[in-house]
One Martini backbone bead per residue (centre of mass of N, CA, C, O) as a GRO file, in nm:
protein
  354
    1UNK     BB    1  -1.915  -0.905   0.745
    2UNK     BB    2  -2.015  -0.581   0.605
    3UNK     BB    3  -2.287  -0.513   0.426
    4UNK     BB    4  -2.427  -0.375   0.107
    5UNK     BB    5  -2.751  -0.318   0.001
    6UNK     BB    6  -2.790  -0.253  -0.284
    7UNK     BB    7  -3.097  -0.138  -0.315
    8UNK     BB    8  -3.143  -0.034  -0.012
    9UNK     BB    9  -2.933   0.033   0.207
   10UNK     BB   10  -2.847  -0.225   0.372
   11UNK     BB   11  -2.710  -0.424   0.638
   12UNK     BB   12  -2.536  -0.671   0.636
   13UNK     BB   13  -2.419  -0.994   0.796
   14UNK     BB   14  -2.124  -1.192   0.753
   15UNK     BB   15  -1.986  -1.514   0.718
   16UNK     BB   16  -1.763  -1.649   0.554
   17UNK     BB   17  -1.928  -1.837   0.339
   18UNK     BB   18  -2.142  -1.692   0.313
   19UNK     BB   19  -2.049  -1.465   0.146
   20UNK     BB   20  -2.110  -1.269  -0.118
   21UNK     BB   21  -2.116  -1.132  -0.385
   22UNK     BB   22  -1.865  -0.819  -0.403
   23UNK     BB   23  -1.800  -0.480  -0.420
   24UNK     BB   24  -1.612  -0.226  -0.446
   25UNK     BB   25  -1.492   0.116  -0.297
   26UNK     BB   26  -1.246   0.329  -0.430
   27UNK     BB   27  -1.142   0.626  -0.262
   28UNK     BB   28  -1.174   0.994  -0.149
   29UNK     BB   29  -1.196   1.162   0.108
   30UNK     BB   30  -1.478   1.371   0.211
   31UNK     BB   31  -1.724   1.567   0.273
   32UNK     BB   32  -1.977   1.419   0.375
   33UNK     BB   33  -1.953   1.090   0.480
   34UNK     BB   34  -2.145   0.790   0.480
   35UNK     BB   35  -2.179   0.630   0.738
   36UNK     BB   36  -2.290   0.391   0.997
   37UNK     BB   37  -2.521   0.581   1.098
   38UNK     BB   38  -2.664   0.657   0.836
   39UNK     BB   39  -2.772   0.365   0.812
   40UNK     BB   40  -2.869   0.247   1.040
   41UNK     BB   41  -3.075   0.508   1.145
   42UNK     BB   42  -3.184   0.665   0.904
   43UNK     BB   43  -3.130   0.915   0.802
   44UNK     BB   44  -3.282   1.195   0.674
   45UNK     BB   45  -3.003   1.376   0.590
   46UNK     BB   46  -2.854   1.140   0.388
   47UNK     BB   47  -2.911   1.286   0.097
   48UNK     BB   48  -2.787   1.566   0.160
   49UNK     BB   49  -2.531   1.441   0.130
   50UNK     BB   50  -2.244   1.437  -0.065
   51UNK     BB   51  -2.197   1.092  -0.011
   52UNK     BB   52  -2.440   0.964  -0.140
   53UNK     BB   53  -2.417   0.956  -0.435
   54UNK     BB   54  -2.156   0.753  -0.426
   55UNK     BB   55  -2.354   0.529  -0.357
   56UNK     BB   56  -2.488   0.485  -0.500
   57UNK     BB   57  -2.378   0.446  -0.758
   58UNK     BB   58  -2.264   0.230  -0.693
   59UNK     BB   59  -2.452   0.019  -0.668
   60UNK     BB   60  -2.549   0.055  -0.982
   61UNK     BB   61  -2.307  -0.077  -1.060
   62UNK     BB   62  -2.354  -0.354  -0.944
   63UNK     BB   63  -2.619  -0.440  -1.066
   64UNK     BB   64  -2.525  -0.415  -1.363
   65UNK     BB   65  -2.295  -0.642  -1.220
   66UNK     BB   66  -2.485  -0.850  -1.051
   67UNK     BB   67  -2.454  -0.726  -0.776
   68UNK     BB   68  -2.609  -0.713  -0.437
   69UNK     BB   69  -2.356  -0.589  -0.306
   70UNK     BB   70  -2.130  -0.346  -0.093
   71UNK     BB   71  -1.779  -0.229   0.023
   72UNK     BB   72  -1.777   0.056   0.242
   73UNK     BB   73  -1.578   0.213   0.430
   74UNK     BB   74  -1.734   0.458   0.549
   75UNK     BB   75  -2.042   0.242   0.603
   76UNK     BB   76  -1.904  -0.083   0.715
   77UNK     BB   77  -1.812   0.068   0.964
   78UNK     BB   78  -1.752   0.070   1.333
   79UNK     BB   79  -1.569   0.303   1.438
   80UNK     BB   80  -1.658   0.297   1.762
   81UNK     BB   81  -1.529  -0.028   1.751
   82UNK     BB   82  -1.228  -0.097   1.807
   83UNK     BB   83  -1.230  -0.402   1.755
   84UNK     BB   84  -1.343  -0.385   1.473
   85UNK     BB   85  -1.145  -0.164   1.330
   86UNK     BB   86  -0.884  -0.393   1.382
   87UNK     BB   87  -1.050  -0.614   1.196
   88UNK     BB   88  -1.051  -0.469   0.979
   89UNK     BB   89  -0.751  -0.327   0.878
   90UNK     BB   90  -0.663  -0.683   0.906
   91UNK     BB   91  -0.882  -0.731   0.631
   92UNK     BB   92  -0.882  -0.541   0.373
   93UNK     BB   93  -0.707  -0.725   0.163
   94UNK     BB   94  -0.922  -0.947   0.150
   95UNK     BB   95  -1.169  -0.775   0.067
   96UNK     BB   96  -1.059  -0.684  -0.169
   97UNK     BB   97  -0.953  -0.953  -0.327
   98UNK     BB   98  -1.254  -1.093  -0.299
   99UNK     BB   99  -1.388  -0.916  -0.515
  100UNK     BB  100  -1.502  -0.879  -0.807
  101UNK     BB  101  -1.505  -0.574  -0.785
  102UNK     BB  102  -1.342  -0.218  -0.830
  103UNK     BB  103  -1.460   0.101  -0.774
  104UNK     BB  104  -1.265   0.375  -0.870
  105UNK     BB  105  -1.292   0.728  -0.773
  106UNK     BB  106  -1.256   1.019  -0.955
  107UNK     BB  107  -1.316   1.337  -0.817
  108UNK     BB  108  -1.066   1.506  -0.997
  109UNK     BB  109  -1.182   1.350  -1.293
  110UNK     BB  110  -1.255   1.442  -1.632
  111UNK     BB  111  -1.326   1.277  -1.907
  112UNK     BB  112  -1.386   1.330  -2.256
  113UNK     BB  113  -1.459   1.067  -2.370
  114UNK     BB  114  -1.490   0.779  -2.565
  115UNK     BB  115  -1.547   0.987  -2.854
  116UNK     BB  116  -1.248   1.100  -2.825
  117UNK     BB  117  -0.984   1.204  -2.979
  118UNK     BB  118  -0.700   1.020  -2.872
  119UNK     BB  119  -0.548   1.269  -2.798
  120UNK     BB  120  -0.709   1.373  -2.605
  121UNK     BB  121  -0.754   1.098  -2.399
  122UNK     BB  122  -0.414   1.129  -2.359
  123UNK     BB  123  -0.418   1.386  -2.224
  124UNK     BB  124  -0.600   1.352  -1.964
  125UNK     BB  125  -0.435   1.126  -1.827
  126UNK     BB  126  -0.252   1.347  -1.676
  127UNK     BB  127  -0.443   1.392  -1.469
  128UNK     BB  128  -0.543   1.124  -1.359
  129UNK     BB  129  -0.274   1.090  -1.234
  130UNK     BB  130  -0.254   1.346  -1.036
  131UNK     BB  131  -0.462   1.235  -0.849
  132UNK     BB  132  -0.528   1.194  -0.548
  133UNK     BB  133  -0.542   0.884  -0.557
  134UNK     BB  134  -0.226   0.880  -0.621
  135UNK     BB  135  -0.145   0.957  -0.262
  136UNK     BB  136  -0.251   0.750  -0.113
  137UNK     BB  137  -0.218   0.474   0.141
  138UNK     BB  138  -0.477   0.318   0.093
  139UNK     BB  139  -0.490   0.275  -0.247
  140UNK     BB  140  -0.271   0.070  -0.286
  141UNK     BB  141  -0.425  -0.197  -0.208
  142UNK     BB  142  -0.694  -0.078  -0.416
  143UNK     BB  143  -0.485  -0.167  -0.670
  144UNK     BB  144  -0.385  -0.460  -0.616
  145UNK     BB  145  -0.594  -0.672  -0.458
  146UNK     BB  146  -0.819  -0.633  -0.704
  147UNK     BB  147  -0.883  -0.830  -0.993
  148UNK     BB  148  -1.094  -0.594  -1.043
  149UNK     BB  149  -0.996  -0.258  -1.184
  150UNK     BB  150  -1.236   0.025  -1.218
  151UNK     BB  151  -1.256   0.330  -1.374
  152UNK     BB  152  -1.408   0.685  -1.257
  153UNK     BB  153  -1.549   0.944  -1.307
  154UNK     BB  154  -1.711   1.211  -1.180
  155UNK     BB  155  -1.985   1.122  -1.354
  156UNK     BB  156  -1.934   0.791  -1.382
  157UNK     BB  157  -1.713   0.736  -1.611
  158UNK     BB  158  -1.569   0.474  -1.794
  159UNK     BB  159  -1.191   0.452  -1.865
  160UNK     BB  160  -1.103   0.190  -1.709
  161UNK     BB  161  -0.825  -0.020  -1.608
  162UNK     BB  162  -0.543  -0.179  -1.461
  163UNK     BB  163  -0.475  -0.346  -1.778
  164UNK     BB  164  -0.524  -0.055  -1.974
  165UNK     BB  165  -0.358   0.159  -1.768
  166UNK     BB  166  -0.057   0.047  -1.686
  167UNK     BB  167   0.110   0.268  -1.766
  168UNK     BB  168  -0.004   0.517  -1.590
  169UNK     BB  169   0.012   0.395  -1.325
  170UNK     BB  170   0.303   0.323  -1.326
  171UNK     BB  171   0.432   0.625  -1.356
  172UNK     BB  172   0.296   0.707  -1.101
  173UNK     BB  173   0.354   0.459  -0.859
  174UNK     BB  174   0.643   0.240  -0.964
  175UNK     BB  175   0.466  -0.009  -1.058
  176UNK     BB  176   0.495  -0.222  -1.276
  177UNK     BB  177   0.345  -0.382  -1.475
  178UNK     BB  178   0.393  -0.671  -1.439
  179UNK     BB  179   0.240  -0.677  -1.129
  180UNK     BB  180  -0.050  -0.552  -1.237
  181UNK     BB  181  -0.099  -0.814  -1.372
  182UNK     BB  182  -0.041  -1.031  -1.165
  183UNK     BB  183  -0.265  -0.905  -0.976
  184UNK     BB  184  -0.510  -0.998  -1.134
  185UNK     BB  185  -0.435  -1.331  -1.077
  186UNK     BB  186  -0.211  -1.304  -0.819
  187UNK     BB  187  -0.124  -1.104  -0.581
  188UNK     BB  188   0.095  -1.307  -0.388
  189UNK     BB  189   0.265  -1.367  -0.640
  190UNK     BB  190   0.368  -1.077  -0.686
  191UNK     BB  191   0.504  -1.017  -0.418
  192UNK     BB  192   0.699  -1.244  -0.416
  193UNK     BB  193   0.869  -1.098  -0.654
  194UNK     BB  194   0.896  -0.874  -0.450
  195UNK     BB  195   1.060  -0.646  -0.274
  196UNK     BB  196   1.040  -0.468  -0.001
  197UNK     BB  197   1.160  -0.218  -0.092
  198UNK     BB  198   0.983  -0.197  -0.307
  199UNK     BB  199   0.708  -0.200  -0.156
  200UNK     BB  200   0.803   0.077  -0.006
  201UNK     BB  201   0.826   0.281  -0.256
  202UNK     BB  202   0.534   0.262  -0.345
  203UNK     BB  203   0.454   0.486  -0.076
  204UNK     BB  204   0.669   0.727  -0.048
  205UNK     BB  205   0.470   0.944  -0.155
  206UNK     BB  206   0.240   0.871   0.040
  207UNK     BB  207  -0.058   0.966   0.239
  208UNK     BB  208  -0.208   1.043   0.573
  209UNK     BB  209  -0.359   1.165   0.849
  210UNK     BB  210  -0.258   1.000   1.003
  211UNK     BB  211   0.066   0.881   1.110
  212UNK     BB  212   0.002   0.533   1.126
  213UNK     BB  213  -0.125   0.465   0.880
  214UNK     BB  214   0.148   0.427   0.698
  215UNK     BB  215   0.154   0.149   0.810
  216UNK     BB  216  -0.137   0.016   0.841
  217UNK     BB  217  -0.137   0.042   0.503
  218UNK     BB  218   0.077  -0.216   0.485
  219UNK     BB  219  -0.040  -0.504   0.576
  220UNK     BB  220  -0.105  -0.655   0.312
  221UNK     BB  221   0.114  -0.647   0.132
  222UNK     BB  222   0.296  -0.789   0.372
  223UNK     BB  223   0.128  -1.009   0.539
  224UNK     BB  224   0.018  -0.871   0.813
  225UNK     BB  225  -0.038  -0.871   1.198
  226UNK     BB  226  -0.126  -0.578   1.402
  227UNK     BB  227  -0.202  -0.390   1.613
  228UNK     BB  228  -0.353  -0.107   1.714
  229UNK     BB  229  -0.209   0.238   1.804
  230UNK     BB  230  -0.328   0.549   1.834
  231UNK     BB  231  -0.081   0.751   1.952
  232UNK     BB  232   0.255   0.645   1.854
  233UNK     BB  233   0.337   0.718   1.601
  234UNK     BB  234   0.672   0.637   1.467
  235UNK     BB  235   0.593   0.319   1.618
  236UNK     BB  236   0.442   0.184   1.380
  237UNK     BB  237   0.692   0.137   1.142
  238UNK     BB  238   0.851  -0.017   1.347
  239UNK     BB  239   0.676  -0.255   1.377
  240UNK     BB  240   0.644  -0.329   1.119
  241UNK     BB  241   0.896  -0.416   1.036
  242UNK     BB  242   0.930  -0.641   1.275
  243UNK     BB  243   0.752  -0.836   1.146
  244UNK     BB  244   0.855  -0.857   0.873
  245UNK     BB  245   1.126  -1.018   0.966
  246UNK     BB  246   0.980  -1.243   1.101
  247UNK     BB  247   0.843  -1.347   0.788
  248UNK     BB  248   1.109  -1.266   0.650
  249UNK     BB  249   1.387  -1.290   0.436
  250UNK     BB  250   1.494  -0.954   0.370
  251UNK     BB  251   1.731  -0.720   0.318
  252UNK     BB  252   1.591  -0.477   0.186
  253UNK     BB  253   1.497  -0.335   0.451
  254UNK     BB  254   1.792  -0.214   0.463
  255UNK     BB  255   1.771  -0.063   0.184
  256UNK     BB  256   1.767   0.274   0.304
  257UNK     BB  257   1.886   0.598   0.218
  258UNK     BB  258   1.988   0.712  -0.122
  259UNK     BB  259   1.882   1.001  -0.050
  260UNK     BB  260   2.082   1.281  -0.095
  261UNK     BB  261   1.888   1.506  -0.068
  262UNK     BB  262   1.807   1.406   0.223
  263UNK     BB  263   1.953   1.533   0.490
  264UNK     BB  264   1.792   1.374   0.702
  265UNK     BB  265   1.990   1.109   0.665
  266UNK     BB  266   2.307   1.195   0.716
  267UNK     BB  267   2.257   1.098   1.067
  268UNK     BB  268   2.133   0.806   1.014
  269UNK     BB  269   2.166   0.495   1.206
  270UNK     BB  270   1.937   0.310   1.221
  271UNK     BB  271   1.833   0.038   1.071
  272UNK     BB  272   1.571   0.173   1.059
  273UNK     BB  273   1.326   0.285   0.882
  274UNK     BB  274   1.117   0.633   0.960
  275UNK     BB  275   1.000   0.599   0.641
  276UNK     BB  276   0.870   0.508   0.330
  277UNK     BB  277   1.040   0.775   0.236
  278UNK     BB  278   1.337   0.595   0.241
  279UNK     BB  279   1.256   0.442  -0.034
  280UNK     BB  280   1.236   0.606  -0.285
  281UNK     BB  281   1.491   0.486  -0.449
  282UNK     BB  282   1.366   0.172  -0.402
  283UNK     BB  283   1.244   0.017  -0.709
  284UNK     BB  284   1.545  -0.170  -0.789
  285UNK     BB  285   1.527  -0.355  -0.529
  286UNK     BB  286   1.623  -0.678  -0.501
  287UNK     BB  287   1.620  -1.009  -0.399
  288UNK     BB  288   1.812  -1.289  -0.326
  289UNK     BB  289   1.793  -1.368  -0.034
  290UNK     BB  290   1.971  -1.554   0.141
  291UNK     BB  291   2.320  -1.604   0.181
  292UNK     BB  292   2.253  -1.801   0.438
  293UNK     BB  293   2.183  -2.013   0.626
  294UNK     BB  294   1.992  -1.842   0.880
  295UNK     BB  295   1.960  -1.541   0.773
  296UNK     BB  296   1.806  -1.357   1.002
  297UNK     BB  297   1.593  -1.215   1.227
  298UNK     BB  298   1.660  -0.992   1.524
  299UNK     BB  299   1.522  -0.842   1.815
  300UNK     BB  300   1.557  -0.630   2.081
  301UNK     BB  301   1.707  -0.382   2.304
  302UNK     BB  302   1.973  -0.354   2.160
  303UNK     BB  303   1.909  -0.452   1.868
  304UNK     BB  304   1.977  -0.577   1.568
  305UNK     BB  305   2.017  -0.937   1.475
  306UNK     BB  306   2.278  -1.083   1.188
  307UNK     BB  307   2.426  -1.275   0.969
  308UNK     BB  308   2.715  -1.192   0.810
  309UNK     BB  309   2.934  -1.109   0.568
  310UNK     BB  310   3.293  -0.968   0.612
  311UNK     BB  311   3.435  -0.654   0.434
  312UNK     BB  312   3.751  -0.562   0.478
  313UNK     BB  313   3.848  -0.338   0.752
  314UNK     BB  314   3.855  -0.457   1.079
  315UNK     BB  315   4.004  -0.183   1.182
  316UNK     BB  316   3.804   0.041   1.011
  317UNK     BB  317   3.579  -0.113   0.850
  318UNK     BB  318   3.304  -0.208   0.728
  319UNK     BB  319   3.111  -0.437   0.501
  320UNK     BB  320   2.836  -0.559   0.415
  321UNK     BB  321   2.639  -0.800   0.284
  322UNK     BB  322   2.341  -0.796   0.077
  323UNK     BB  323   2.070  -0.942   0.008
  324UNK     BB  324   2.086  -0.758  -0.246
  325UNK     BB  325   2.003  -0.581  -0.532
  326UNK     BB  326   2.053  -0.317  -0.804
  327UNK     BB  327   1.907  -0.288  -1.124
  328UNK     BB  328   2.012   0.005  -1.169
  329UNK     BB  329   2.257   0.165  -1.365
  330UNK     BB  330   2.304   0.412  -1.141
  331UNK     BB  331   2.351   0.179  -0.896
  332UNK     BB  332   2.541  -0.142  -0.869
  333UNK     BB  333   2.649  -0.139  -0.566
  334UNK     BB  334   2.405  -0.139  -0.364
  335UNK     BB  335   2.453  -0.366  -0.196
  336UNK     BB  336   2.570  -0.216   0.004
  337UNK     BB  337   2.600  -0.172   0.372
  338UNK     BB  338   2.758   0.055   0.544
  339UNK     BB  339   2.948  -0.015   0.828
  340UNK     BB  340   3.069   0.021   1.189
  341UNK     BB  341   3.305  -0.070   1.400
  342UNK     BB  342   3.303  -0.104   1.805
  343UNK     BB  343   3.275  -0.403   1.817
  344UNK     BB  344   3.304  -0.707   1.802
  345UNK     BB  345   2.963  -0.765   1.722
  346UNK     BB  346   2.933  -0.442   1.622
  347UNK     BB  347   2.702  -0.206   1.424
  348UNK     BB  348   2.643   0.047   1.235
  349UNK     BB  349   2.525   0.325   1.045
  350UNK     BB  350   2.602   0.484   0.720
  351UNK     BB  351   2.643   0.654   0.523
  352UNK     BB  352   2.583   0.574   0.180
  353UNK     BB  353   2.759   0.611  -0.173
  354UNK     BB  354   2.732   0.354  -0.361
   0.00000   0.00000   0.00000
């Protein structure tokens, strides 16, 4: 792992245990971003970059908070070296968790101050939320990961954290207050209680500059790890579910397609979602576990194989029962997946309205 000495901005490279306490910064890239080649090679015309400004105040505040390194996604990779990027993107979610502090810079909003008053700086919060950071699929990660989120305005004034802020976050994302709390003690066991489903919901609206990364940008949360191919398209969140599958049994990652608003899913047959963008409206669905012993995924040629219990008219169409209900008022019955049998053990996906 490669950090940056707060003092000098100079890169140190650590192995393992010897690893040091260090901050992160969570942050949306803007133009003129200070590089890996810009700090390596000392260029003099680097402190005249827009992104200097932003590395300063992050070591000013890591010194601040008695930490000697901090680790900068712009300038912590040596983005020209292929084999490092796919291991840094392979454990950037581990690099978040393990990091003492996460300062997020939110650099389109301006807090009125803390000495402002309260009214006030709860209407400011409505812009806070609106923030271009919390529409990246990037930023998902590096608000879950680190057991401690503090938010910095275009000024660097800080004015709250994960668990101060948690409910206008909730508002913004769609992550319970109860995740937020619980990412801050065990990012890991806040997981285990969310179904994959849920966390599809949460990128849902979130977007990637690559269409690669909105799949490349959700391996940590899922804790899986796959090769990055860029130039893949949208075979590659194609791939991360069928990860997902080989390490969960959680059939909630088929309950997507609800949004009946979206013409574009009433024609989509295929078992797997096109994009996380397919599960907009599954956070409230929960998973049961496996229905019963054995029911696993496998992938193939042929497509999914799983085995469920089979109910209906088995000469007009099937209902799938999957291990998964939704939780929300308007509709109790989501736990079913409807599709249409047309041989001995195979179904498609259809359209339900249930």
């Amino acid at each position: 792992m490669r950090l940056l000495c707060a003092k000098t901005q100079t890169l140190h490279e650590f192995v393992g245990e010897t690893i040091p306490p260090y901050a992160t910064l969570s942050h949306t890239w803007e133009a003129d971003e200070i590089t890996f080649e810009d700090i390596t090679h000392g260029h003099s015309y680097r402190e005249s970059k827009n992104g200097w400004a932003k590395v300063v105040k992050c070591c000013q505040q890591a010194i601040e908070d008695a930490l000697e390194f901090v680790w900068i996604d712009t300038c912590c990779i040596n983005k020209s070296d292929n084999v490092e990027l796919q291991e840094a993107i392979n454990s950037m979610f581990r690099w978040y968790e393990r990091s003492v502090e996460c300062y997020v810079y939110i650099s389109d909003f301006s807090h009125p101050g803390l000495n402002a008053e309260p009214q006030e700086k709860q209407s400011a919060l409505q812009g806070y939320v609106r923030s271009r950071w919390f529409t990246r699929g990037w930023t998902l990660q590096e608000l879950l990961a680190p057991p401690s989120v503090r938010f910095f305005d275009s000024t660097w004034l800080e004015f709250g954290d994960k668990i101060s802020l948690r409910e206008q976050i909730s508002e913004a994302t769609g992550i319970s207050q109860e995740v937020l709390i619980d990412s801050a003690i065990d990012v890991h066991r806040a997981m285990d209680f969310t179904s994959i489903a849920q966390r599809m919901s949460w990128a849902s609206r979130r977007i990637t500059t690559k269409e690669e990364d909105i799949a490349y940008c959700l391996l940590g949360i899922f804790d899986v790890n796959m090769p990055l191919l860029y130039g893949e398209g949208p075979k590659a969140f194609q791939r991360l579910q069928e990860e997902i599958m080989k390490r969960f049994d959680d059939q909630s990652i088929l309950a997507w397609g609800f949004n009946l608003e979206d013409s574009s899913l009433w024609n989509v047959s295929t078992a797997l979602a096109r994009s996380p963008r397919d599960f907009c409206n599954c956070g409230e669905i929960e998973s049961r576990g496996a229905v019963a012993p054995g029911d696993g995924f496998s992938m193939s040629q042929r497509g999914l194989r799983l085995d469920l219990p089979v109910f209906g008219d088995l000469n007009n169409g099937d209902i799938l029962l999957q291990g998964c209900h939704d939780t929300s008022a308007y509709c109790a019955a989501r736990s079913m997946l409807v599709t249409r049998r047309w041989g001995e053990a195979q179904a498609r996906r259809i359209l339900s309205t249930m």
